[in-house]
Each structure stands twice: as structure tokens, then as C-alpha cells.
C-alpha positions as CSV (number, residue, x, y, z in Angstrom):
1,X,153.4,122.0,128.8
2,X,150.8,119.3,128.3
3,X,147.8,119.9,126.0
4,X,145.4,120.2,129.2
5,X,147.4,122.9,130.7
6,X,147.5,124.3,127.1
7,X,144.0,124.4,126.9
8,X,143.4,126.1,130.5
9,X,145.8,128.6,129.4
10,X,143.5,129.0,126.2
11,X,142.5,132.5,124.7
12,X,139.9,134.0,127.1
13,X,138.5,136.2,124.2
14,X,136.2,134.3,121.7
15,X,136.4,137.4,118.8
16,X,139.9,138.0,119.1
17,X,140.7,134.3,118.7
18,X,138.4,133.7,115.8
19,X,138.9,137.2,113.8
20,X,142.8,136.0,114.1
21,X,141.8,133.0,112.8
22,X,139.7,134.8,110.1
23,X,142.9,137.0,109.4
24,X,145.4,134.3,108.6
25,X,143.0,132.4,106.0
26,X,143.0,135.8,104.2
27,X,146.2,136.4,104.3
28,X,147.0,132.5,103.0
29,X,146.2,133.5,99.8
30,X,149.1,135.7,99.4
31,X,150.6,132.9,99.3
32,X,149.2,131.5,96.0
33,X,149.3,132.9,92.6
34,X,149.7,136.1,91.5
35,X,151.5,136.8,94.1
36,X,153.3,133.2,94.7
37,X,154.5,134.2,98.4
38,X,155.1,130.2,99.1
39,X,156.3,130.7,102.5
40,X,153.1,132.6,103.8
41,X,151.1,129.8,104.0
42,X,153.2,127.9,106.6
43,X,153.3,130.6,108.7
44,X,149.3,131.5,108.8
45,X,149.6,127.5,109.5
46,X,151.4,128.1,112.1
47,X,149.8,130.8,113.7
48,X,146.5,128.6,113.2
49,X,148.0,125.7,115.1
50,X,149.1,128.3,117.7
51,X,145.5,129.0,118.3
52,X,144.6,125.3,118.2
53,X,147.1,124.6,121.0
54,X,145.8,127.2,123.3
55,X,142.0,126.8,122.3
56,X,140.0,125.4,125.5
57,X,137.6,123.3,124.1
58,X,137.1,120.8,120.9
59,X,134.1,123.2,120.1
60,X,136.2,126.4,120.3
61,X,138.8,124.3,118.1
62,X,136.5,123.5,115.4
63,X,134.9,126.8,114.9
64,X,138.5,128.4,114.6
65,X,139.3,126.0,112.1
66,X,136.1,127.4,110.4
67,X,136.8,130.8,110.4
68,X,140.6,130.3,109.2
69,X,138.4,128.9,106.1
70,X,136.0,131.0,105.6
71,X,139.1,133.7,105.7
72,X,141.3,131.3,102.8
73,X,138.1,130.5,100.6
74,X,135.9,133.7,101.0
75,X,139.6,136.0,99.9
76,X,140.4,133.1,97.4
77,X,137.3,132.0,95.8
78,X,135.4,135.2,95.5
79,X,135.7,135.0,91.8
80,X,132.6,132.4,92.4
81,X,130.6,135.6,92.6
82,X,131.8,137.0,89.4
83,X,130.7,133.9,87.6
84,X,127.4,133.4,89.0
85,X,126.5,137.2,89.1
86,X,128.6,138.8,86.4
87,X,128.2,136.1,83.8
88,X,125.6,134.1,85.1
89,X,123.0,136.9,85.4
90,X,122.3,135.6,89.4
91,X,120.9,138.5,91.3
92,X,123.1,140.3,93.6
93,X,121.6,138.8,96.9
94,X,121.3,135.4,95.7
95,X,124.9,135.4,94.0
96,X,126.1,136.9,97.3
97,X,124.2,134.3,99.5
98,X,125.4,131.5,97.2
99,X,129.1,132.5,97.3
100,X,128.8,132.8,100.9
101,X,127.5,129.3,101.3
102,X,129.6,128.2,99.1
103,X,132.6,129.1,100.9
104,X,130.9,128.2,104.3
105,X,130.9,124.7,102.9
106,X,134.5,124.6,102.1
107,X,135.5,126.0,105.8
108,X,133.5,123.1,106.9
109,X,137.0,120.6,106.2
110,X,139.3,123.0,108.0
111,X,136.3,123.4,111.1
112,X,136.5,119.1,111.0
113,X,140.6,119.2,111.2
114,X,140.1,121.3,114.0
115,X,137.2,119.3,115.8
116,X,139.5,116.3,115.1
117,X,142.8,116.7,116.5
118,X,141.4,117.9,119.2
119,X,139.7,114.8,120.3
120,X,142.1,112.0,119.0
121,X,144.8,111.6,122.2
122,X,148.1,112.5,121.4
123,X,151.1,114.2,122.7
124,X,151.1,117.9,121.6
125,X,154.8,116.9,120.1
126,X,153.7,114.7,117.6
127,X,149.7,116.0,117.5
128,X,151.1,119.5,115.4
129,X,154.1,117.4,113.9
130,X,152.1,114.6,112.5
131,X,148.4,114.3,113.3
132,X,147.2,117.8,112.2
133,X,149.2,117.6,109.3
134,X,148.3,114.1,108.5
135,X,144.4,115.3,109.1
136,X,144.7,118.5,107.3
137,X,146.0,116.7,104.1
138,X,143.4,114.2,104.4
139,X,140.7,116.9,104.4
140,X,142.2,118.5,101.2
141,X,142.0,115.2,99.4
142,X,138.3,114.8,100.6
143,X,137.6,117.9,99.8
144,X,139.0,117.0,95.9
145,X,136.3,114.2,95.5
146,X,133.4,114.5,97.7
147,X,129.9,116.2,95.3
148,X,132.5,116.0,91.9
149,X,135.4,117.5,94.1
150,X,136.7,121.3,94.4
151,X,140.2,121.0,95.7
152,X,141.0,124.5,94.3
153,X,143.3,126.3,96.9
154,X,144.9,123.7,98.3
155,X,147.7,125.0,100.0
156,X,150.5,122.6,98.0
157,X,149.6,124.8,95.3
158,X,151.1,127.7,97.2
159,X,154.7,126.1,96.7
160,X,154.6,125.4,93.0
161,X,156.7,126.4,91.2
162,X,159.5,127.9,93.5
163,X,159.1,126.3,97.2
164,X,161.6,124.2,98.1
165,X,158.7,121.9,99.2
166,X,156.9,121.8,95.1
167,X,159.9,119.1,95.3
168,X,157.4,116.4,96.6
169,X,154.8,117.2,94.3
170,X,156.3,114.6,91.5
171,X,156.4,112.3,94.5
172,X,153.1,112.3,96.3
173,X,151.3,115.1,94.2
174,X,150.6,118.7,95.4
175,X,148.4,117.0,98.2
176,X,151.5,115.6,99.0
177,X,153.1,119.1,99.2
178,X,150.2,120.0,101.6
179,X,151.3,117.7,104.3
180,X,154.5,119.0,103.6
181,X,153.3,122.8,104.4
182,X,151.1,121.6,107.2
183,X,153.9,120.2,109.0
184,X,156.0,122.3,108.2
185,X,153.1,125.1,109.9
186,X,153.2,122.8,113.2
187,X,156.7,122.0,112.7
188,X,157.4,125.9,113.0
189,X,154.7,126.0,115.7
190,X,156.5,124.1,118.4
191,X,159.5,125.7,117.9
192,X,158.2,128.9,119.0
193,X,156.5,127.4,121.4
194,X,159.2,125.7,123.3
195,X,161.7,128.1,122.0
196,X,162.9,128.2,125.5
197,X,163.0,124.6,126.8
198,X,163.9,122.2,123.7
199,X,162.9,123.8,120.2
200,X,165.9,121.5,118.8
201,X,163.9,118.8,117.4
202,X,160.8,120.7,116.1
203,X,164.2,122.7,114.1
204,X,165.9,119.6,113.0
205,X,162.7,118.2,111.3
206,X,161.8,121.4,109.6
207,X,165.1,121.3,108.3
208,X,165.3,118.2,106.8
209,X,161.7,118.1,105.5
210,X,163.1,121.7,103.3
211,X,166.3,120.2,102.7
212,X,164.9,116.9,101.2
213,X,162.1,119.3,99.3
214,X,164.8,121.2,97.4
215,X,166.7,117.8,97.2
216,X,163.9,116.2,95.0
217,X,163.6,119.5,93.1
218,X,167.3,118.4,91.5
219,X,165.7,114.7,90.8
220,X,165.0,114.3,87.0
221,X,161.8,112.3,87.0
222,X,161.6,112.3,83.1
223,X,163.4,112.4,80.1
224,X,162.8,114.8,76.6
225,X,161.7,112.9,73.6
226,X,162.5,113.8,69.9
227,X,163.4,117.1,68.7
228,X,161.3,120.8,70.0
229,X,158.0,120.8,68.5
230,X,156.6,124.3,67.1
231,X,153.0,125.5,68.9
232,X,150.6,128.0,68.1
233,X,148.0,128.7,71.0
234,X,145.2,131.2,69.9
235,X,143.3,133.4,72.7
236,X,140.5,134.8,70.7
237,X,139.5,137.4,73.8
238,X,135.8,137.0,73.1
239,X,134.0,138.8,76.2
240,X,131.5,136.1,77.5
241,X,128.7,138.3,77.6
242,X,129.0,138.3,73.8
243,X,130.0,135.1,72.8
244,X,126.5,133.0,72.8
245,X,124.8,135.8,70.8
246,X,124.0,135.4,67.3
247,X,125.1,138.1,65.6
248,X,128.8,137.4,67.3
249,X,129.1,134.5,65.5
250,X,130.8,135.4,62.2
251,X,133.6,137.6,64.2
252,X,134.2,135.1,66.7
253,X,135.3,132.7,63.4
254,X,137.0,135.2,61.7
255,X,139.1,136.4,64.6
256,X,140.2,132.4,65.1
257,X,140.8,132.3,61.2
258,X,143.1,135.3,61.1
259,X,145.2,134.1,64.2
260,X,145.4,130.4,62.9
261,X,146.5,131.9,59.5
262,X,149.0,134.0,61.1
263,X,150.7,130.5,63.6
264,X,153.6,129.5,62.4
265,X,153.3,126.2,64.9
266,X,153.2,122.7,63.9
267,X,150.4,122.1,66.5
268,X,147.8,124.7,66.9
269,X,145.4,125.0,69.4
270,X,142.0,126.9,70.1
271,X,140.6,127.5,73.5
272,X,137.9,125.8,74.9
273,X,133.9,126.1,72.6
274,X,136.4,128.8,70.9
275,X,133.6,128.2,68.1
276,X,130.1,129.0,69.6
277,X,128.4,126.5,67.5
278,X,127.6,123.0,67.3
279,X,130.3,120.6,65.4
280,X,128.0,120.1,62.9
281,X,126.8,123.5,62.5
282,X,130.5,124.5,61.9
283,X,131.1,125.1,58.0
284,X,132.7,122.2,56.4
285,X,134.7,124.8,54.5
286,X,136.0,126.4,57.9
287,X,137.5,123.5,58.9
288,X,138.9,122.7,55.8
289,X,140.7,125.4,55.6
290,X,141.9,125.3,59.2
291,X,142.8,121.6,58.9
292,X,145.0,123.0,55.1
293,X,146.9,125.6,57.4
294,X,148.0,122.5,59.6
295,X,148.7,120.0,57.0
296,X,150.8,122.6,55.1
297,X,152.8,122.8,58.2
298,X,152.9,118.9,58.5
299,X,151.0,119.0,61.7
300,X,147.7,119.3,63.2
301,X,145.2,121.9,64.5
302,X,142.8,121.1,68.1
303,X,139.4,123.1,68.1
304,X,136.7,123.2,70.7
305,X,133.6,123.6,70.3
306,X,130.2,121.7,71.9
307,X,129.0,118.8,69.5
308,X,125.7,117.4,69.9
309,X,125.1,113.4,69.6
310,X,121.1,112.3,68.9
311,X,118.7,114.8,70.1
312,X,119.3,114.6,73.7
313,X,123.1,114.6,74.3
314,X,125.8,117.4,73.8
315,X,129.3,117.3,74.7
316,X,132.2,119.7,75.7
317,X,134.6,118.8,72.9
318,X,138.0,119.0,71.1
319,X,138.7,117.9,67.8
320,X,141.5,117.8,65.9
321,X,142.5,118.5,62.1
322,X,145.5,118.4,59.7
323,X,148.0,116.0,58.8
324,X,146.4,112.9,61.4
325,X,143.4,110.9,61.4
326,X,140.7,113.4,62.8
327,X,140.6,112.6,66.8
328,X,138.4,114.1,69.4
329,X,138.1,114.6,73.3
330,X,134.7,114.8,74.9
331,X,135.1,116.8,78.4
332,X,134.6,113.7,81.3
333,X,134.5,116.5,84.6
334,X,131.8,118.9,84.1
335,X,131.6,121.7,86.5
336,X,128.2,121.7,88.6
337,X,125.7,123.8,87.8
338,X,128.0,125.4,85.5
339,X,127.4,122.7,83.1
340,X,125.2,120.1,84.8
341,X,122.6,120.1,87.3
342,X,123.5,117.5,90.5
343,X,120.5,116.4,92.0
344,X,117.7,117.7,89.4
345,X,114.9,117.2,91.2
346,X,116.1,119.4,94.0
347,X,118.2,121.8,92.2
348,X,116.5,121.9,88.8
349,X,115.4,125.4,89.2
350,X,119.0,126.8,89.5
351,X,118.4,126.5,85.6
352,X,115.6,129.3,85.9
353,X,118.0,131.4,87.9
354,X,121.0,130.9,86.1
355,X,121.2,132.1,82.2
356,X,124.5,130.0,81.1
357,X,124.1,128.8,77.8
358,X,124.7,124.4,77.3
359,X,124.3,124.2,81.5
360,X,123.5,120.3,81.1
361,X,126.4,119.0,79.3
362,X,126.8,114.9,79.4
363,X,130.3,113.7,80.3
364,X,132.8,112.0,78.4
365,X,134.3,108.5,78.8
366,X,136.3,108.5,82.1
367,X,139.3,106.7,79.8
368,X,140.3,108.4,76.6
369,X,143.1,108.0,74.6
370,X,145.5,110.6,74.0
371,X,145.7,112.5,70.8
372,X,147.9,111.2,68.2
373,X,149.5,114.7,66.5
374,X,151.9,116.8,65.3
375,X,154.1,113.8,66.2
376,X,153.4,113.5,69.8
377,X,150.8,112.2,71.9
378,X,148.9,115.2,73.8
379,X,146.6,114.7,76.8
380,X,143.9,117.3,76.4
381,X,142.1,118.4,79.3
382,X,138.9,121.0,79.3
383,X,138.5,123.5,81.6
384,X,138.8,123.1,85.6
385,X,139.8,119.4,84.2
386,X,143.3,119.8,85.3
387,X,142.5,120.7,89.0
388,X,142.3,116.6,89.4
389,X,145.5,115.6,89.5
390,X,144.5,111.8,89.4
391,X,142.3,112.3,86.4
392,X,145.1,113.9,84.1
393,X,147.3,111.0,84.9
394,X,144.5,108.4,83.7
395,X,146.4,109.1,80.0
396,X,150.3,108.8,81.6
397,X,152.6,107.4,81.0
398,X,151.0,107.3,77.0
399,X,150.9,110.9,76.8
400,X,154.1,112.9,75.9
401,X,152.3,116.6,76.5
402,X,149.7,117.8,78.5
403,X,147.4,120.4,76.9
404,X,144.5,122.4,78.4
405,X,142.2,124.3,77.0
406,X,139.7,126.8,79.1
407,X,137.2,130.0,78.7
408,X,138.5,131.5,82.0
409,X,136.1,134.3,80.7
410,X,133.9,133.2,83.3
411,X,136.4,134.4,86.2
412,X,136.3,138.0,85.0
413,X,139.6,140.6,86.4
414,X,139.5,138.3,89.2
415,X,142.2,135.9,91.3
416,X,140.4,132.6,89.2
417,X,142.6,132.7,86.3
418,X,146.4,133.4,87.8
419,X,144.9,130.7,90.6
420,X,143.9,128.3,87.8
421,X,147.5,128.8,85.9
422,X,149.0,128.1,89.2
423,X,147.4,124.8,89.1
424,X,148.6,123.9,85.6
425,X,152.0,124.3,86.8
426,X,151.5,121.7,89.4
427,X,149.6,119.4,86.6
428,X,153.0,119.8,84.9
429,X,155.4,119.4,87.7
430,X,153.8,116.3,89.0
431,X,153.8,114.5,85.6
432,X,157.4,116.2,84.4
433,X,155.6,117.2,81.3
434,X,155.4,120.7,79.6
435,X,152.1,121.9,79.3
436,X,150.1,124.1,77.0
437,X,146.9,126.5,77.8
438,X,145.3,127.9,75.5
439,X,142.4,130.2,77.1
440,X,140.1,132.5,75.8
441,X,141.1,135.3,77.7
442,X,143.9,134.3,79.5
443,X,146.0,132.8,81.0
444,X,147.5,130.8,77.7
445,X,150.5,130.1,78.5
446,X,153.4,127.8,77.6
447,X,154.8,125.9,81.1
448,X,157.9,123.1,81.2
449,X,158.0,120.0,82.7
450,X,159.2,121.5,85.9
451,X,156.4,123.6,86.5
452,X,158.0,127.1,85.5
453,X,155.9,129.5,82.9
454,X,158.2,129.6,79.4
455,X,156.0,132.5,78.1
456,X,152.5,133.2,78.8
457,X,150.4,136.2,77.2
458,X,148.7,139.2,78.3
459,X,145.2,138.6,79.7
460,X,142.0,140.3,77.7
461,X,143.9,140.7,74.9
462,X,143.3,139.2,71.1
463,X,146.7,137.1,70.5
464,X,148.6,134.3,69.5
465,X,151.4,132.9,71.4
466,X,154.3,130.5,69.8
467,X,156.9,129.0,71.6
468,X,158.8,126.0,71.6
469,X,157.7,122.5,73.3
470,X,159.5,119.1,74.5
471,X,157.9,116.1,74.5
472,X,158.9,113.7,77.6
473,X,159.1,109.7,78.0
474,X,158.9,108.2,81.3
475,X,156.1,108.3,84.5
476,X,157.0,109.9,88.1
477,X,156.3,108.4,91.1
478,X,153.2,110.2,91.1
479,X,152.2,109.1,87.8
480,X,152.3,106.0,89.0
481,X,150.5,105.7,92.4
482,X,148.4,109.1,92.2
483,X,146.9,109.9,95.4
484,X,147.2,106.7,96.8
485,X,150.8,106.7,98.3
486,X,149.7,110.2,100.0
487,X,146.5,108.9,101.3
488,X,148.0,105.6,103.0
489,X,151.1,108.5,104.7
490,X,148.3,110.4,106.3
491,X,146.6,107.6,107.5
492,X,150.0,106.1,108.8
493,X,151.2,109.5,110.6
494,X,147.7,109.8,112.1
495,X,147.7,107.0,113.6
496,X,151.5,106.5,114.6
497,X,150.6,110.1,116.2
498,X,147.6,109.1,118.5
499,X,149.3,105.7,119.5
500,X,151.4,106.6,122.6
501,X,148.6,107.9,124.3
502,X,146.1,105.2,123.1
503,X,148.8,103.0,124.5
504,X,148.8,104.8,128.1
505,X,144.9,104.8,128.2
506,X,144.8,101.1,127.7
507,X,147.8,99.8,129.6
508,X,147.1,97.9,133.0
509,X,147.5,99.8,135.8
């Protein structure tokens, strides 16, 4: 049937279409974690390149893409209400109307895939096989950079650890997953389509794109180095409503003091500000006695805690202690408004609103080494840090461990924190190196270089959890070329999609 005859053919009811559309971005998130239902997201894919196929118009096509996001980002990202209402002490209507937006602008990249592959010429074949794929992967990668980047929920996340498909992700990165899920969505599409005229080679491709997924998952990208090192991660549990105030200051050190006196772990590690004060507010003798606990154990503690530089600047910090020279990380990827303010002069009065203690953080050096300790070299990231898969690799193929530290606090009993753990496993999947979390309440966790949780602890609860860690030699493909090898495919299918009918509209007649 040719995409014309598709289009005439198109849903006749405007609600229907759109509340489907709606539907299916919900239910995506099923798909990511806590529920990790990987093959969900192909088939609300599918079902939204069903409605592409049949939708009459490039307008019509573009505002179901829009809904389908507003369904996939208002489900998945309604934790950003909890942060700027619960914890950020935004009134009700404004934190609602800000979440809203919010998401609104995120549907805006799904609303442009629509718009687009309904206007570039191609044969439906390899328009839902390629070019909506190719387009949709583009978008997610936009989406990652464009005002600081947000590329939370995108859908390669929804195959790590377990999809056949998380294969690619050392490869071409978890945006490199997404084309896989996207075509694999249209892939499916067509054959249901044209189940009864020739489904065959829509069947054979989505066979060998899962086949060569779970082929890749076998590949051994890197190798271990040295013996198992011993590590400690500390979640204090401090609720965030508490942990600015004064008089919560002595606790919040002694809980950290009795769990780092407790670690057996050669390398130690506190959340994220885990101390709420200024590095040189800290007492010298607190440190000591942290960094005497890690020397004793011949290795080395990492703390965070803000540290102020001059009168003017303040930084999002980890430093270490123990049996090394005394290193540090200053945060480079602050979160917007959440701890700067883009475009002051137009936004400067969100600090007024907003009551979120050290909202105007100044960013680390893009470059930084990793940390030299407990015998390996870590590459600490802060916070939301890890959702940039080509930032974490700026310290590969140096770093033998990855290690993140966060104050999920700010998420509340919400999807944020299993969502941002989920993302941690791809960090580690796509470099083929364990890594470490150690939250403030939750999820710490302990994950190996193939993306799978080791151990992880109980959420809002005071512990300390020890486990067991391999450092690993070597870089993955990804490591390598980051996003650009995943870019330049997308660009290539897109194009290689539209060409036959480019060609036809051109020819001499």
C-alpha cells in the first residue's frame, strides 16, 4: 500500500488517535527500571509507527508524536515535581505548571520525528525500517546536548541490562541501542502490516538485528586488572528537608563516622555533599580520622562535600583521603536551576521561588584526571553526571573504575532513583567497567562491567554496603568513538532511506 493510500486510509477520529498515542508513551515506561520490561518499548514503537502510517497529514503526524511524549515523559519524569515542589518549596500550581512544561518541551523531539518522516520522500519499507529510526535516534542524541542536555529516558535505556539489544550499547552507546529499539518498533510494524502480502523481510531483519544484539552481548570488550579490590559505600539516609539545617549538622557527621568506622573496604566512599559544610569548614580532626581508617586499611576514603574557592566561587566536590596523595573532583555538569541559573537575567528570579540551598554552583574543568587510589584509577562522577555517556568517557581508557556519587534525595519515593540506577548500568556496560554508587538514600549499589547489579541496598535506609570490585584494562568501541559512530549511522540510514524516491522525483521523464 503506498504511503498516500495509507494516509487516505488514516484514522478519521482525532481523540482516539492521539489518546492511543498518549497511552503507549505511558505505558513505555514499563519498560524502564523498576520494572525493566525491555521488550515493551518496541512494541509501543510499534503501535506509534502504526499510527504514523495511517495518520493523514504531516500536522496530524507531528502532534501524535507529541502526545506519545508527553505520555513517556509526563509517566516518567513526574519525579520533576517531587523535586521542585517537595524539596524545592515551589508552590503546587507553579511546580505543576513547571513539570508540565517541562515535559511539553521534551515531547517537542518525538512531535519533530513525527513532522519529519512525514515530509522527507521515502518508501514506507525503508521510511519505518530506516528513516524513523534513524530520526528518532537523532532526536534522542539532540535531546542529550541541546540547553546542558536531558537525555534521561531514552529508550536504549529500556534494554540494559537484559535485552538482547543492551549488546550494541559497548558499540555505539545506549543511543546506539535506541536505533536499535526504533527499528526494531518499525521493523515489527511492517510485519503486521503486510502480514498478509510479504512480511518476510521486515521478519528476517528483526531477526538478525536481535540475533547480532545477543551476539555482541558474548563479546568481551575488556579485560580485569589486578586482584578484587575491597569497597565500602556509605548511604547516610539524611532526609533532604533536614540536611542544610544547622542543628543537623553534628548527626549528619557522626552517622558518616560510625559507618566509615564500621567498612571493612580498602576504598570507601561517601555520597555526594554527604558533609553539609564547606571543605574548609570541615574539622581538620574529622578528616584525619577518616583519612587514619583508610590508611590503616592501605587504601583511601572519597568524601563530598561543596568547597568554596575566593569569595565568589563554590564547587560540587570529592576529595579523597588515606594512603594517596590527597586528590579532588570538582562536579563539571551542573543541573539547571538545580544548581545554576541558565540565562540569569531572564530566569534570575527562579532563585526567589526556589529555596535549594548552593543553587549557583560554578563548574569544574571539562578534563580531569582520574583518581589515583586504593590501587586503581576511579573516574568519579557527581550526580546526574553519568547520564552523559560521552562525558564519563572523557577519563577512559585511563580509568580502571567508574564511581558515582549522588543525593537522589531530591527524587523522593519516586521512579528517579531506580531510573537513574538504570542509567548507571548502561555507564558501565558501555565502558565494560564495574561501577560504584554511593547515594544518600539510595540506590548505592555495586554494578559489573556488564551492566548487571552485584548487590545494591535498601532505599531510605542508614547503611553500608561492601562488596567486592574488578578493575578493567582496555576501551570499547564506544570508549573510543562516543557518539560519533552513532550520529554519522543515523545520518547515513536517513538519507540512504529518502534516496529512491529523491531519485524518482528528479529523474528525466
Amino acid at each position: 500500500m503506498s504511503q498516500g493510500a495509507a494516509r487516505q486510509r488514516g484514522p478519521a477520529n482525532w481523540p482516539l488517535s492521539h489518546g492511543a498515542a498518549m497511552a503507549l508513551g505511558a505505558a513505555s515506561v514499563l519498560g524502564f527500571a523498576p520494572f525493566y520490561l525491555f521488550p515493551l518499548p518496541v512494541l509501543t514503537l510499534a503501535g506509534l509507527a502504526w499510527l504514523w502510517a495511517r495518520a493523514p497529514s504531516a500536522a496530524t503526524a507531528t502532534t501524535i508524536g507529541f502526545a506519545f511524549g508527553l505520555g513517556l515523559f509526563g509517566a516518567g519524569a513526574s519525579w520533576v515535581y517531587v523535586s521542585l515542589h517537595d524539596f524545592g518549596a515551589m508552590p503546587l500550581p507553579l511546580a505543576a505548571l513547571a513539570t508540565f512544561l517541562f515535559c511539553a518541551y521534551l515531547a517537542l523531539f518525538p512531535a519533530a520525528v513525527g513532522g519529519l518522516q512525514a515530509k522527507i520522500p521515502a518508501p514506507e519499507s525503508l521510511r519505518f525500517a530506516m528513516l524513523v529510526p534513524a530520526s528518532w535516534t537523532l532526536a534522542e542524541w539532540l535531546r542529550g546536548w541541546i540547553f546542558t542536555g536531558f537525555p534521561w529516558l531514552a529508550v536504549g535505556y529500556s534494554q540494559v541490562p537484559s535485552g538482547p539489544l543492551a549488546g550494541f550499547a559497548p558499540l555505539l552507546g545506549v543511543f546506539g541501542v535506541s536505533l536499535g529499539v526504533a527499528a526494531s518498533g518499525g521493523l515489527l510494524m511492517l510485519v503486521i502490516r503486510h502480514r498478509a502480502a510479504r512480511p518476510w523481510p521486515a521478519l528476517a531483519a528483526l531477526a538478525v538485528l536481535w540475533i547480532v544484539g545477543f551476539g555482541l552481548k558474548q563479546a568481551l570488550w575488556t579485560v580485569p586488572l589486578g586482584q578484587p579490590l575491597a569497597v565500602s559505600l556509605l548511604q547516610g539516609n539524611i532526609a533532604q528537608d533536614l540536611k542544610w539545617r544547622p542543628e543537623r549538622v553534628a548527626p549528619t557527621l557522626q552517622t558518616y563516622l560510625v559507618l566509615a568506622s564500621q567498612a571493612r573496604g580498602r576504598l570507601v566512599i561517601l555520597p555526594e555533599t554527604a558533609l553539609p559544610l564547606f571543605l574548609h569548614e570541615v574539622p581538620t580532626q574529622y578528616l584525619d580520622t577518616l583519612a587514619a581508617r583508610a590508611k590503616a586499611a592501605g587504601g583511601d576514603v572519597l568524601v563530598g562535600m561543596p568547597e568554596r574557592v575566593g569569595s565568589r566561587e563554590y564547587y560540587n566536590t570529592m576529595v579523597s583521603a588515606g594512603a594517596s596523595p590527597a586528590q579532588r573532583y570538582r562536579k563539571h555538569h551542573l543541573v539547571p536551576f538545580g544548581e545554576f541559573i541558565p540565562f540569569r537575567p531572564l530566569f534570575g528570579w527562579v532563585l526567589e521561588v526556589l529555596h535549594i540551598p548552593l543553587s549557583d554552583f560554578s563548574r569544574g574543568p571539562a578534563v580531569q584526571e582520574p583518581m589515583a587510589v586504593a590501587g586503581q584509577r576511579v573516574a568519579v562522577n557527581i550526580c546526574y553526571e553519568d547520564v552523559f555517556g560521552e562525558e564519563i568517557i572523557r577519563q577512559l581508557p585511563a580509568a580502571t573504575l567508574l564511581a558515582n556519587v549522588s543525593n537522589d534525595a531530591w527524587f523522593g519515593r519516586s521512579l528517579g532513583p531506580q531510573q537513574h540506577l538504570q542509567i548507571a548500568q548502561a555507564r558501565a556496560l558501555e565502558t565494560g567497567r564495574y561501577l560504584v554508587r554511593a547515594t544518600n538514600t539510595g540506590v548505592t549499589a555495586i554494578i559489573d562491567e556488564r551492566g548487571r547489579t552485584l548487590s545494591r541496598a535498601p532505599e531510605f535506609s542508614t547503611t553500608l554496603l561492601e562488596g567486592q570490585v574488578i578493575g578493567h584494562t582496555g576501551a570499547t568501541p564506544y570508549a573510543r568513538w562516543g557518539n560519533h559512530a552513532v550520529v554519522a549511522l543515523s545520518l547515513l540510514l536517513a538519507v540512504l532511506a529518502a534516496l529512491p524516491r529523491v531519485a524518482a522525483r528528479i529523474r528525466p521523464r
